[in-house]
DRENDO-1510 file (C-alpha; in Angstrom, 1 decimal, always signed):
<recs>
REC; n; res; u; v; w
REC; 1; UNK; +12.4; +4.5; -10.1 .
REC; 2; UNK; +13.7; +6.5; -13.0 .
REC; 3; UNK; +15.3; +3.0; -14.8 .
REC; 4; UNK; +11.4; +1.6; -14.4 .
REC; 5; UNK; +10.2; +4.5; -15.9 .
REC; 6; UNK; +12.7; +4.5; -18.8 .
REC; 7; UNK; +11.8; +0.9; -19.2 .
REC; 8; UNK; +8.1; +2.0; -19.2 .
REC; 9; UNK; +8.4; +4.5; -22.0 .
REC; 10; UNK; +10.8; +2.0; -24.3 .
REC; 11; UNK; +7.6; -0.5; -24.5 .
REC; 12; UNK; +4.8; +1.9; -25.0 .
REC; 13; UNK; +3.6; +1.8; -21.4 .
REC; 14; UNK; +3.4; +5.1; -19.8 .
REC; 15; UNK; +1.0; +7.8; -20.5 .
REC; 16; UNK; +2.8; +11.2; -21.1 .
REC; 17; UNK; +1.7; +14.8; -20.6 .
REC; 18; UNK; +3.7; +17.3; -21.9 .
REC; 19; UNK; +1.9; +20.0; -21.9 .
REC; 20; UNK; +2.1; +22.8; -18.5 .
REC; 21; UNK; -0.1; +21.3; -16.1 .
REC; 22; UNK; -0.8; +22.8; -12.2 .
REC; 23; UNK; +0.0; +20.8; -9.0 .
REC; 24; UNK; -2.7; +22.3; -7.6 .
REC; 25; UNK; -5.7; +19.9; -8.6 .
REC; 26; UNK; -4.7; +19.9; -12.3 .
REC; 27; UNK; -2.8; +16.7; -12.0 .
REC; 28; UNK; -5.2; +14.9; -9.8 .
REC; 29; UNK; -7.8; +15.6; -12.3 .
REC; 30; UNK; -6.3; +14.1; -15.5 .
REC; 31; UNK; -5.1; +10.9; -13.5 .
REC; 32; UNK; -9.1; +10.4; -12.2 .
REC; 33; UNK; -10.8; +10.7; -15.0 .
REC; 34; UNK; -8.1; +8.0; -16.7 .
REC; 35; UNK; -9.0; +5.6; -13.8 .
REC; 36; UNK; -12.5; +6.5; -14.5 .
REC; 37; UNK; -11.7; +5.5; -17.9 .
REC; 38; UNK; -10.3; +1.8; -16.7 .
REC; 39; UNK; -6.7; +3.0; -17.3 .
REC; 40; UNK; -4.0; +1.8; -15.2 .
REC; 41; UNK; -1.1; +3.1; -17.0 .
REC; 42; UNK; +1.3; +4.8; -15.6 .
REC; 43; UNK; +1.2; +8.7; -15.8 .
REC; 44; UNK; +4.4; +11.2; -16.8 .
REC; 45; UNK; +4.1; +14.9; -16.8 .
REC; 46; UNK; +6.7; +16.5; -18.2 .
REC; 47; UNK; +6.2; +19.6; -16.9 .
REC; 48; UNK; +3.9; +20.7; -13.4 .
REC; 49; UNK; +4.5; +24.3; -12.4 .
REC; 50; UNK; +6.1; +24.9; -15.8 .
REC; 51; UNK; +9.6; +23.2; -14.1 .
REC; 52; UNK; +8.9; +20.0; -12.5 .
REC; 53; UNK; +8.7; +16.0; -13.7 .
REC; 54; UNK; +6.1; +14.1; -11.6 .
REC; 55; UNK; +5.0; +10.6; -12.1 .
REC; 56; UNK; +1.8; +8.8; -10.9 .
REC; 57; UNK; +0.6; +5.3; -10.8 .
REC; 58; UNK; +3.5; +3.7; -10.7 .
REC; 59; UNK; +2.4; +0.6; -9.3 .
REC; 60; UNK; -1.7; +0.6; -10.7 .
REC; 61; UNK; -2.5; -2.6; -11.9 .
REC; 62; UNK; -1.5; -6.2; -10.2 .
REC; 63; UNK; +0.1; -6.9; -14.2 .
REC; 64; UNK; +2.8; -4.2; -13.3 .
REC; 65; UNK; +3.8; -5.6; -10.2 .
REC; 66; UNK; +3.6; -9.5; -11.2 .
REC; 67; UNK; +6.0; -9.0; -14.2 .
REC; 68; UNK; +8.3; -6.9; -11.5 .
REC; 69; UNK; +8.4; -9.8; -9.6 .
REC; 70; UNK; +8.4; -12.7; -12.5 .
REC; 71; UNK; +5.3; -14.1; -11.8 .
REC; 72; UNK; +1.0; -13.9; -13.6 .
REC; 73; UNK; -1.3; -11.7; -12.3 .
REC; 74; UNK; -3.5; -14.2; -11.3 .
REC; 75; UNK; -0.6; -16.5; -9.4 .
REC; 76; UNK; +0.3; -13.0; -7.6 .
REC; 77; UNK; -0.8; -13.7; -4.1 .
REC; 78; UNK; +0.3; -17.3; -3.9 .
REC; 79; UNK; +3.5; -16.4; -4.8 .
REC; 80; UNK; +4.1; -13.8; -2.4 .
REC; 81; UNK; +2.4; -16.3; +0.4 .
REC; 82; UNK; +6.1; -18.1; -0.1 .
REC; 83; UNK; +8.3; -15.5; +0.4 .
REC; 84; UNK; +9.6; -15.4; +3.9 .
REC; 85; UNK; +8.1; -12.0; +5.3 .
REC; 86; UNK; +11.3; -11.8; +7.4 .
REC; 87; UNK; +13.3; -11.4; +4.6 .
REC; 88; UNK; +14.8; -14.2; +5.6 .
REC; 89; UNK; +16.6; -15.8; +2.7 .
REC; 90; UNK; +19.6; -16.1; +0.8 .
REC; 91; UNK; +18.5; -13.9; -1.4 .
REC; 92; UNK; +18.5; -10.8; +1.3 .
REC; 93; UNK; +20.7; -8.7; +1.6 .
REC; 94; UNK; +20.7; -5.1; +2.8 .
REC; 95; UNK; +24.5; -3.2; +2.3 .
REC; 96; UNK; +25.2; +0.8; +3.2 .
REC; 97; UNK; +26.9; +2.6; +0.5 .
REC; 98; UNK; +28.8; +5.9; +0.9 .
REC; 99; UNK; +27.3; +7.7; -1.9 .
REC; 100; UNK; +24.0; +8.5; -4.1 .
REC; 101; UNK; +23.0; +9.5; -6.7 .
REC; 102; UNK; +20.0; +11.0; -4.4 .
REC; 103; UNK; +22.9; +13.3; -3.0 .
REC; 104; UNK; +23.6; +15.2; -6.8 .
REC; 105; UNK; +22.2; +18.2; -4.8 .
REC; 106; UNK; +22.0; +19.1; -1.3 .
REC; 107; UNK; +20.2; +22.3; +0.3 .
REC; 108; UNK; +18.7; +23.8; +3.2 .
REC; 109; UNK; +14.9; +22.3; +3.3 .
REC; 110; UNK; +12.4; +23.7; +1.0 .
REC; 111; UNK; +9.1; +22.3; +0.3 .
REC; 112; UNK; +8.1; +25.8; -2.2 .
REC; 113; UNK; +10.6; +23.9; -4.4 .
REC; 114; UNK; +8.8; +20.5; -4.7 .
REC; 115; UNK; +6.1; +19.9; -6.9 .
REC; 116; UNK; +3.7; +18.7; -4.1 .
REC; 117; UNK; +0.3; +17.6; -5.1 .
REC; 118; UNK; -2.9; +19.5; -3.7 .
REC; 119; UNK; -5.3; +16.5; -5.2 .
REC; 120; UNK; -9.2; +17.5; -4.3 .
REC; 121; UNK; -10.8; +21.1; -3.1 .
REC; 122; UNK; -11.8; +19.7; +0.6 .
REC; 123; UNK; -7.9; +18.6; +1.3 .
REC; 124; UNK; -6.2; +20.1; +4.0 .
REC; 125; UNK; -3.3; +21.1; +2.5 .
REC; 126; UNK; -1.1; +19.5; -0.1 .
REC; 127; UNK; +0.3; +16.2; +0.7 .
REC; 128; UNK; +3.5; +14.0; -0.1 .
REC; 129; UNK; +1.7; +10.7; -0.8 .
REC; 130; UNK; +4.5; +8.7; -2.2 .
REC; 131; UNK; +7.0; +9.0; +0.6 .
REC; 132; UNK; +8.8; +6.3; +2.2 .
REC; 133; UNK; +9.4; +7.4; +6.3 .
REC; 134; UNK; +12.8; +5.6; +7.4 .
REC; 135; UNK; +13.3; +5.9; +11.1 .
REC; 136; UNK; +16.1; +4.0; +13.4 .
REC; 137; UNK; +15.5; +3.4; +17.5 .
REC; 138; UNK; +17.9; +0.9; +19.5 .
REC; 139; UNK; +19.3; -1.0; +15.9 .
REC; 140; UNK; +16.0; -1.0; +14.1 .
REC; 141; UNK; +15.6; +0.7; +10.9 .
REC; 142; UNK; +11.5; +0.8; +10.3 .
REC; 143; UNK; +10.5; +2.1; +6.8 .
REC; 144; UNK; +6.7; +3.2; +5.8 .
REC; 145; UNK; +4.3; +5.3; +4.0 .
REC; 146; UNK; +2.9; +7.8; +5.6 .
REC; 147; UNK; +0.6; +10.7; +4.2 .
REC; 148; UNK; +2.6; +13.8; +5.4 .
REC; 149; UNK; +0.7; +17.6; +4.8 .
REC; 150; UNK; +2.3; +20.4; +4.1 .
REC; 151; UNK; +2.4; +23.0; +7.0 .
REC; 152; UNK; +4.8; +25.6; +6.1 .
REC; 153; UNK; +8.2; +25.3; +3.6 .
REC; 154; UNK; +9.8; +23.1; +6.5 .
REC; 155; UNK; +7.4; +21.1; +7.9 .
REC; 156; UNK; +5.2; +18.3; +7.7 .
REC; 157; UNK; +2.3; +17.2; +9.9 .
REC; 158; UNK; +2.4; +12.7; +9.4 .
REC; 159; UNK; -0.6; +10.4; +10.2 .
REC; 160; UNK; +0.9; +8.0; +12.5 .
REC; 161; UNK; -1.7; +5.1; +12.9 .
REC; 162; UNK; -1.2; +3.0; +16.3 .
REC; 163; UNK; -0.1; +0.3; +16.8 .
REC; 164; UNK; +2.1; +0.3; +13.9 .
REC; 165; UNK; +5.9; +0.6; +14.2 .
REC; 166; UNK; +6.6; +4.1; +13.5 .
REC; 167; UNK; +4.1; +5.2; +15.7 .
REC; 168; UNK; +5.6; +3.0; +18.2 .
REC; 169; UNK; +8.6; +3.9; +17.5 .
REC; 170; UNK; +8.0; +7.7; +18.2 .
REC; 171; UNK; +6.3; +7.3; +20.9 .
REC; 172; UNK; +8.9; +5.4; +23.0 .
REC; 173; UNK; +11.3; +8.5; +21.6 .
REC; 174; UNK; +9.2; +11.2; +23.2 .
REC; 175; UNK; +9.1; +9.2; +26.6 .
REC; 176; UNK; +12.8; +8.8; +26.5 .
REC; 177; UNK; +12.6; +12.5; +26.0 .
REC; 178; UNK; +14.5; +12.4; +22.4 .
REC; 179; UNK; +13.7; +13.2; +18.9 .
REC; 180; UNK; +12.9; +10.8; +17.0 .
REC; 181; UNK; +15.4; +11.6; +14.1 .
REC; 182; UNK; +14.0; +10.2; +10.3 .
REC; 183; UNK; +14.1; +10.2; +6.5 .
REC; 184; UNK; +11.9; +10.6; +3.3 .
REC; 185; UNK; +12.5; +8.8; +0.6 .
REC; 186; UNK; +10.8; +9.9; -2.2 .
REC; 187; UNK; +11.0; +8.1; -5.8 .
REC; 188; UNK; +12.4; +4.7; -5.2 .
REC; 189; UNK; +12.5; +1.4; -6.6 .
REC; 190; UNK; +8.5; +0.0; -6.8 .
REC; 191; UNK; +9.3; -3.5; -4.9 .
REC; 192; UNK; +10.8; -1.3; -2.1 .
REC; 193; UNK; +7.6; +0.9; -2.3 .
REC; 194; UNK; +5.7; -2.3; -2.0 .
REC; 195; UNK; +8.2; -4.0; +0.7 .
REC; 196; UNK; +7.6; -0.4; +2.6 .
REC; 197; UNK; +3.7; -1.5; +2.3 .
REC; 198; UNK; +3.8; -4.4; +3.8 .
REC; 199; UNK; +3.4; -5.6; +7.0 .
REC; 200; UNK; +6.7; -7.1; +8.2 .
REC; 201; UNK; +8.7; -7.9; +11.7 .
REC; 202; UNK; +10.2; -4.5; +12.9 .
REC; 203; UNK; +13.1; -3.9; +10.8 .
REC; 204; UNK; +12.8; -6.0; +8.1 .
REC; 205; UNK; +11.2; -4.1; +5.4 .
REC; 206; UNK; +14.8; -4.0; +3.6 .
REC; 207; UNK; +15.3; -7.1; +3.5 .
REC; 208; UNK; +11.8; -8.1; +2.4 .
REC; 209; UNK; +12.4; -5.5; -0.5 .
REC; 210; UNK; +16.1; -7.7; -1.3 .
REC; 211; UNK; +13.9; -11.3; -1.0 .
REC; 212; UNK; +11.8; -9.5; -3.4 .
REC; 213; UNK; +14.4; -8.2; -5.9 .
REC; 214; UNK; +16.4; -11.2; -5.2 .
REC; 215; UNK; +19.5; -9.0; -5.0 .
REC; 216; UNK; +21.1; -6.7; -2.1 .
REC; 217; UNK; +19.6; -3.5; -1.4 .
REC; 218; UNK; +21.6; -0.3; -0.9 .
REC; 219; UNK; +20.8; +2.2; +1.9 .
REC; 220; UNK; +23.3; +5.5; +2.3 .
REC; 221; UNK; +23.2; +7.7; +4.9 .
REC; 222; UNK; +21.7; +11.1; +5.3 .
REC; 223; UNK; +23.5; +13.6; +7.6 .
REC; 224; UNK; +21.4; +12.5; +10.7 .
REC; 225; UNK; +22.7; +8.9; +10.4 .
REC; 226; UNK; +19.2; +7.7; +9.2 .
REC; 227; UNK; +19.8; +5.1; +6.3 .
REC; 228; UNK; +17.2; +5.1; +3.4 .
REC; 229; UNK; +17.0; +3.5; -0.6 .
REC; 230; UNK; +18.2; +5.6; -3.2 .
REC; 231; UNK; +15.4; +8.2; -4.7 .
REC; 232; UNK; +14.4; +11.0; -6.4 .
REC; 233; UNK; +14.1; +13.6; -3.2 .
REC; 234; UNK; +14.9; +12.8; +0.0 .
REC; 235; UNK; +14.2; +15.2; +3.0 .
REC; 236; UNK; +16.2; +14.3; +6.4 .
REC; 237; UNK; +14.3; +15.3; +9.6 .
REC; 238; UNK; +13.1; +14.5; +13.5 .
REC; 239; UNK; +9.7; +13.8; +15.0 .
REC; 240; UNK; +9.7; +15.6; +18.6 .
REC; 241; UNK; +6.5; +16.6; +20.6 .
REC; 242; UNK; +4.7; +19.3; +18.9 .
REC; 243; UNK; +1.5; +18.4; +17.2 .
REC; 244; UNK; -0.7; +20.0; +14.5 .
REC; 245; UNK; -4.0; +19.7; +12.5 .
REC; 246; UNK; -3.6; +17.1; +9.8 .
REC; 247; UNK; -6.4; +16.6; +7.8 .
REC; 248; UNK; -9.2; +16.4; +5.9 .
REC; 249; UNK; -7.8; +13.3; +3.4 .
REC; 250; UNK; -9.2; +11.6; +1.0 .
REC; 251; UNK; -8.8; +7.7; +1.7 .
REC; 252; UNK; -9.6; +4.5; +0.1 .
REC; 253; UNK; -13.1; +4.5; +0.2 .
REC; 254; UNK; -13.1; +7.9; -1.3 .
REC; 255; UNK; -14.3; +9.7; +1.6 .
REC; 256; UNK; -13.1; +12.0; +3.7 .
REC; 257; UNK; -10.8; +11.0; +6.7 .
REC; 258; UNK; -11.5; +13.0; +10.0 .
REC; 259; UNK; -9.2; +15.9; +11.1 .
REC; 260; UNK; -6.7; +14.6; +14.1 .
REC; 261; UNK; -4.0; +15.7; +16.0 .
REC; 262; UNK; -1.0; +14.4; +14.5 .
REC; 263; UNK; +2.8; +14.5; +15.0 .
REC; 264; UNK; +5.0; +17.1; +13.2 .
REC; 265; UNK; +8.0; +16.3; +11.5 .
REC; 266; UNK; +10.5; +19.3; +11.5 .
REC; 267; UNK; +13.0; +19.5; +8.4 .
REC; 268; UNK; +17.0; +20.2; +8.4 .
REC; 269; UNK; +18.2; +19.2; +4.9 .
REC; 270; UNK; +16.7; +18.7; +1.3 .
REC; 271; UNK; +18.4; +16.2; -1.1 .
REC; 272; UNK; +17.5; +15.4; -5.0 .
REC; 273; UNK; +18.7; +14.2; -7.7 .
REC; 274; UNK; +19.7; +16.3; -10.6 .
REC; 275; UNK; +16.3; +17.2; -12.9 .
REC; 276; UNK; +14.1; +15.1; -10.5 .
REC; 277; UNK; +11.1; +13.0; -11.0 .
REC; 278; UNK; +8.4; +13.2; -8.3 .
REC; 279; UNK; +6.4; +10.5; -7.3 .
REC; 280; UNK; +2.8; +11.3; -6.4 .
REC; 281; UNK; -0.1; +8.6; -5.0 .
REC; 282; UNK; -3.0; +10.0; -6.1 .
REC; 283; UNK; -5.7; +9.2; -2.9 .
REC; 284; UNK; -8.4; +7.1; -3.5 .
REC; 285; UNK; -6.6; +6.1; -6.6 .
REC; 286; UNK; -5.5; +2.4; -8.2 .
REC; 287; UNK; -2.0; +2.5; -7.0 .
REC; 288; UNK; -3.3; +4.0; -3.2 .
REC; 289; UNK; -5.4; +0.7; -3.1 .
REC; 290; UNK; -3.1; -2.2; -4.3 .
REC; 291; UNK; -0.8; -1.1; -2.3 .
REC; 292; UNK; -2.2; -0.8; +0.6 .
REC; 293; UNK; -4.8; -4.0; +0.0 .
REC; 294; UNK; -2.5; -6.2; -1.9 .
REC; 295; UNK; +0.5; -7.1; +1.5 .
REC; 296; UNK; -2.8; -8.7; +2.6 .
REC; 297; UNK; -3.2; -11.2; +0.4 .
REC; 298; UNK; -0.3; -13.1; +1.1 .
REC; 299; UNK; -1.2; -12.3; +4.6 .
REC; 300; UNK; -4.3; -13.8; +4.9 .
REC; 301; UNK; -3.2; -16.6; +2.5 .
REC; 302; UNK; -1.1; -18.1; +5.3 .
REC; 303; UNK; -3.1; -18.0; +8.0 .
REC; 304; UNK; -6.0; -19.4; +6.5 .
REC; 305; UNK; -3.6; -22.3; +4.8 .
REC; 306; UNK; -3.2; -23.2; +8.3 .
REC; 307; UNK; -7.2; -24.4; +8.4 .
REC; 308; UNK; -7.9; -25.4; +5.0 .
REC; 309; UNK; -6.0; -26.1; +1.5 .
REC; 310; UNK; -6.2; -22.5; +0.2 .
REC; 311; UNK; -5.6; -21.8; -3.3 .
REC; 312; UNK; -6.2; -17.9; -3.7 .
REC; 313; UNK; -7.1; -15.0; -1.8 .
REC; 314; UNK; -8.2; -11.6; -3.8 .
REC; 315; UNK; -9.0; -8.1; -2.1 .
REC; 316; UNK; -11.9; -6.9; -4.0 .
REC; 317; UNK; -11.7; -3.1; -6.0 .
REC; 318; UNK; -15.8; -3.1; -5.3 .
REC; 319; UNK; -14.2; -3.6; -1.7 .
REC; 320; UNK; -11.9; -0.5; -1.9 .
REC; 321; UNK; -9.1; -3.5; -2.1 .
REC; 322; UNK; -9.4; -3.5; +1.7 .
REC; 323; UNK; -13.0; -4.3; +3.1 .
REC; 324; UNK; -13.9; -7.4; +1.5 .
REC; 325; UNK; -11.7; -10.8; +0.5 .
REC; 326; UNK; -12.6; -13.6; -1.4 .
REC; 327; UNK; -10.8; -16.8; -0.3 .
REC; 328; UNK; -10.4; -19.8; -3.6 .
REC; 329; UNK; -10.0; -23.4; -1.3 .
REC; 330; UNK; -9.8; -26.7; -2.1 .
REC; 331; UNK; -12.7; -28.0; +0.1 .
REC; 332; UNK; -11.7; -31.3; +1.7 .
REC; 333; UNK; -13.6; -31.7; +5.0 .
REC; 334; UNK; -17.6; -29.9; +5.4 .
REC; 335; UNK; -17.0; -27.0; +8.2 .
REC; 336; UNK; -13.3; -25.8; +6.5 .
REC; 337; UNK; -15.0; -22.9; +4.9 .
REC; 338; UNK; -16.2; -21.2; +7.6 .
REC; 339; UNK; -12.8; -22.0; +9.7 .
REC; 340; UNK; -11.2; -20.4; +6.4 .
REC; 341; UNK; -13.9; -17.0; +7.4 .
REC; 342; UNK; -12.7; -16.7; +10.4 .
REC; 343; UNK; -9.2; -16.9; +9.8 .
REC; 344; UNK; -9.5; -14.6; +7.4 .
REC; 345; UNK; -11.0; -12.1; +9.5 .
REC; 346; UNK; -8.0; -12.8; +12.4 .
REC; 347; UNK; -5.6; -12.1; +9.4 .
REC; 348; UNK; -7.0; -9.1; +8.3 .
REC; 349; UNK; -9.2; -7.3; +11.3 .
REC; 350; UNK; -10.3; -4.4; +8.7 .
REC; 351; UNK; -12.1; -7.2; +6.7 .
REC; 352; UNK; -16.1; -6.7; +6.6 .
REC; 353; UNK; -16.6; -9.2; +3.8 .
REC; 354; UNK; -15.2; -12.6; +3.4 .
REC; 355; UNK; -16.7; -14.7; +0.8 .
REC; 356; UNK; -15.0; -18.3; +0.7 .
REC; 357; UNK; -15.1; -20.0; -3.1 .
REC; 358; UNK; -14.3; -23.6; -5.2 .
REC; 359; UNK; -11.8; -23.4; -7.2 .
REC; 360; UNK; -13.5; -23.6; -10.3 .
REC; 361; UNK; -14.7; -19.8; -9.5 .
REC; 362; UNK; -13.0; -17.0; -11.0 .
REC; 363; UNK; -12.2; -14.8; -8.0 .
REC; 364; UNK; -11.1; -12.1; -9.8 .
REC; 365; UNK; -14.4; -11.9; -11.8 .
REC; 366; UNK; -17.2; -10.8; -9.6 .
REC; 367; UNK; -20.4; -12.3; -11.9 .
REC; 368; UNK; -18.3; -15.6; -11.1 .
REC; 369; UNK; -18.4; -15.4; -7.1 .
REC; 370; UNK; -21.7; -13.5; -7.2 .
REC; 371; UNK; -22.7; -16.9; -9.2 .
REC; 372; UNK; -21.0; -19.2; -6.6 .
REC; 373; UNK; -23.5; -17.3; -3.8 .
REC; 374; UNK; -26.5; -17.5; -5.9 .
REC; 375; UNK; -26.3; -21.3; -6.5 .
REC; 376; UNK; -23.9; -22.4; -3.3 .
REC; 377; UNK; -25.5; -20.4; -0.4 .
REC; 378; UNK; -28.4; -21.8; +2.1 .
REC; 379; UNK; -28.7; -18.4; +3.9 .
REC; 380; UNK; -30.1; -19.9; +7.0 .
REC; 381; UNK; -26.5; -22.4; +7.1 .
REC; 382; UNK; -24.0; -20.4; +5.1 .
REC; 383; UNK; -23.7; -17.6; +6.8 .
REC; 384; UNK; -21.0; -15.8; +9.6 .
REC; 385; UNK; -22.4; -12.9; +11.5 .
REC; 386; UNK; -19.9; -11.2; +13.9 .
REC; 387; UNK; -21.7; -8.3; +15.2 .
REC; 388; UNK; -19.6; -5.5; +17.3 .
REC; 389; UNK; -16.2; -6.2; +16.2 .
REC; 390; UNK; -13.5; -3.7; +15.5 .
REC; 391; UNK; -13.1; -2.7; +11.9 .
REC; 392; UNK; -11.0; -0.2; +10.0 .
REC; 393; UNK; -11.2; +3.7; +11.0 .
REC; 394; UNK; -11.7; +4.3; +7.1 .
REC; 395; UNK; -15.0; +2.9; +7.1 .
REC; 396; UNK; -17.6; +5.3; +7.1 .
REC; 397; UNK; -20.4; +3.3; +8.4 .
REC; 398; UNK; -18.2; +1.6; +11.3 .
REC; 399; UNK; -19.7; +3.3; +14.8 .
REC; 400; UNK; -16.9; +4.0; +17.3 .
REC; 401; UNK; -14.8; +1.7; +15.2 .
REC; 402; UNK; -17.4; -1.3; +15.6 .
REC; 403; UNK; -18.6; -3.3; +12.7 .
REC; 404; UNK; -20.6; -6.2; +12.2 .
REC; 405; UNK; -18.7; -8.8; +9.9 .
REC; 406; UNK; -20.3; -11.0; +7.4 .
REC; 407; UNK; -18.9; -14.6; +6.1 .
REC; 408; UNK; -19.8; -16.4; +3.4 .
REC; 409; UNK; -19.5; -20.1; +2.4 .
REC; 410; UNK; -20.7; -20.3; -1.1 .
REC; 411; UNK; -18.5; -23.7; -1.7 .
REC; 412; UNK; -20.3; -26.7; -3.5 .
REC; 413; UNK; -21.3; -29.5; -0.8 .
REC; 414; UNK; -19.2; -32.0; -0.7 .
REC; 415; UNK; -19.9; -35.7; -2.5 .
REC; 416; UNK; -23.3; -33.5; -4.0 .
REC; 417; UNK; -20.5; -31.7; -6.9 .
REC; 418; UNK; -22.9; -33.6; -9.3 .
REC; 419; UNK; -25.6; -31.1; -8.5 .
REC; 420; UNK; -23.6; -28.2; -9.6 .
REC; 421; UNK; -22.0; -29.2; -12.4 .
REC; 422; UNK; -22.0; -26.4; -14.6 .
REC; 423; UNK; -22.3; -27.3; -18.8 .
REC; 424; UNK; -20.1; -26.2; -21.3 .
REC; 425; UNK; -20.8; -25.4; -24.6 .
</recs>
């Protein structure tokens, strides 16, 4: 993290506040209104509470993240459709070290201490956004984001959304009747925070992150035995029983996310790095949405390969980057498009929106595939309706998680291309 960010401010690329700026909404407020602005720079503040270095945005734009990875912008989801999810490569290569730079200084846990973000006036609480939760059970190491709220100077209360891994993993803890023992990572390398994002087999998000560095990844261990990257902060810790309010949050859609019930994690040590840099996800914000919308892409880019020659797949921002898809094919056979819908839709099950595309549409240009449906689309043949299916729990108009999904094919008919030609001048 902190190399990237050097590298940032060498060419010109990272927005810098100096001047003494709160935690307490303060920040949020000056990274919104430069989204607002179409900014998606990355932002350093030199000084939050008068003492602390936090940066946002790390990962804001798709540009960022294809030149991480040696790649275009627009050739970013096909290119991660051929990496092996598994991690299974030459390439990866995960290796335990004995020391880290993450262990400069060590202390009793203390959350006063951190700069933790307190982003809009209807949060509960302030929240770590931009932590990485690294927990081992029988041999697997998972690693995930998590939004964890602040309950007191020791503990946190972590959204654990089932079925995923952790939330597995916990579970099967508490009815072994252990603690399930874990660490933070907080401040790490960006294609590990994106690795950590992405949906993987159990235990494999390290060695995603290697494939995707093409080099070996080092882990060390905290005092519990729980291995995790190198970072800024890291805070060592168990998961047991006890449960607290966690909530409200601001999520993707920019509303609020209901108050649950959620697991607490209980704090026993406190690790950073000598004049740390925090890393904070501002909610609702560009780098909250591509990276939770953008692991997707190359998700729903295979399956549908499997049913049609698929050239692109794009998560929409009007879409949150999570709702609604637009798939590019290579129409060969009538009938592909709509098989390309509805794997889409088995890819992705939070999808409410799949709008399938010839490749000579611009997916990433909305008057382009808002053209393609206004020239391409017979309404009473183009159409998918799939009324009563589950969507996401972020949707605010889902009822009892139940959505109704729309497809559409707004591809040229086939051996008719001569009708929609478009000209040139």
């Amino acid at each position: 993290m902190r190399e990237f960010k050097d590298n940032l401010a060498k060419g010109g690329r990272l927005i810098e506040i100096e001047r003494s700026v709160s935690s307490k909404y303060e920040v949020a407020s000056i990274c919104a209104e430069f989204e607002r602005k179409g900014n998606k720079m990355p932002f350093f503040f030199h000084s939050v509470d008068g003492t602390h270095k936090v940066i946002m945005n790390v990962v804001g734009g798709r540009e960022i993240l294809a030149e991480l990875l040696g790649t275009l912008s627009a050739e970013l989801t096909p290119f991660m459709a051929k990496i092996p999810e598994g991690g299974d490569s030459e390439d990866s290569k995960v290796e335990i070290v004995e020391d880290s730079p993450t262990k400069e200084v060590i202390s009793e846990p203390d959350l006063s201490e951190m700069p933790i973000l307190t982003y809009f006036r209807g949060d509960g609480g302030a929240y770590i956004t931009g932590g990485v939760v690294v927990a081992e059970l029988d041999g697997v190491r998972n690693a995930s984001i998590h939004r964890l709220m602040v309950l007191d100077d020791t503990r946190l209360a972590a959204r654990l959304v089932p079925p995923r891994h952790l939330y597995k993993m916990h579970r099967e803890a508490i009815e072994r009747g252990e603690e399930l023992k874990v660490g933070i990572a907080i401040g790490i390398d960006p294609l590990v925070l994106l690795a950590a994002s992405t949906r993987v087999p159990p235990g494999k998000e390290f060695n995603y992150a290697s494939t995707l560095k093409r080099g070996p990844i080092e882990l060390f261990k905290l005092d519990n035995g729980v291995a995790i990257p190198h970072a800024e902060f890291a805070l060592e810790g168990f998961i047991g029983e006890t449960r607290a309010k966690e909530g409200p949050f601001l999520d993707i859609t920019g509303t609020y996310d209901r108050i649950r019930e959620e697991p607490v994690i209980t704090l026993t040590r406190m690790y950073h790095r000598k004049d740390p840099i925090y890393h904070a996800i501002l909610p609702s914000g560009g780098e909250h949405k591509l990276l939770m919308g953008l692991p997707y892409e190359p998700l729903i880019f295979r399956v549908v390969e499997r049913v049609a020659h698929v050239k692109n797949v794009f998560l929409t921002e009007g879409g949150c980057c999570y709702l609604h898809a637009v798939v590019q094919i290579k129409k060969e056979e009538e009938g592909e498009a709509k098989n390309a819908i509805i794997a889409a839709f088995a890819a992705h099950p939070s999808l409410k929106l799949v709008v399938v595309v010839d490749t000579d549409i611009d997916i990433f240009e909305p008057n382009e595939v808002e053209y393609a449906i206004a020239t391409r689309v017979r309404w009473n043949e183009d159409v998918v309706f799939i009324s009563g299916a589950k969507g996401s729990s972020l949707d605010p108009s889902a009822k009892n998680g139940l959505t109704t999904k729309l497809g559409i094919d707004a591809t040229k008919e086939l051996r008719e291309e001569n009708k929609y030609e478009r000209v040139v001048t």
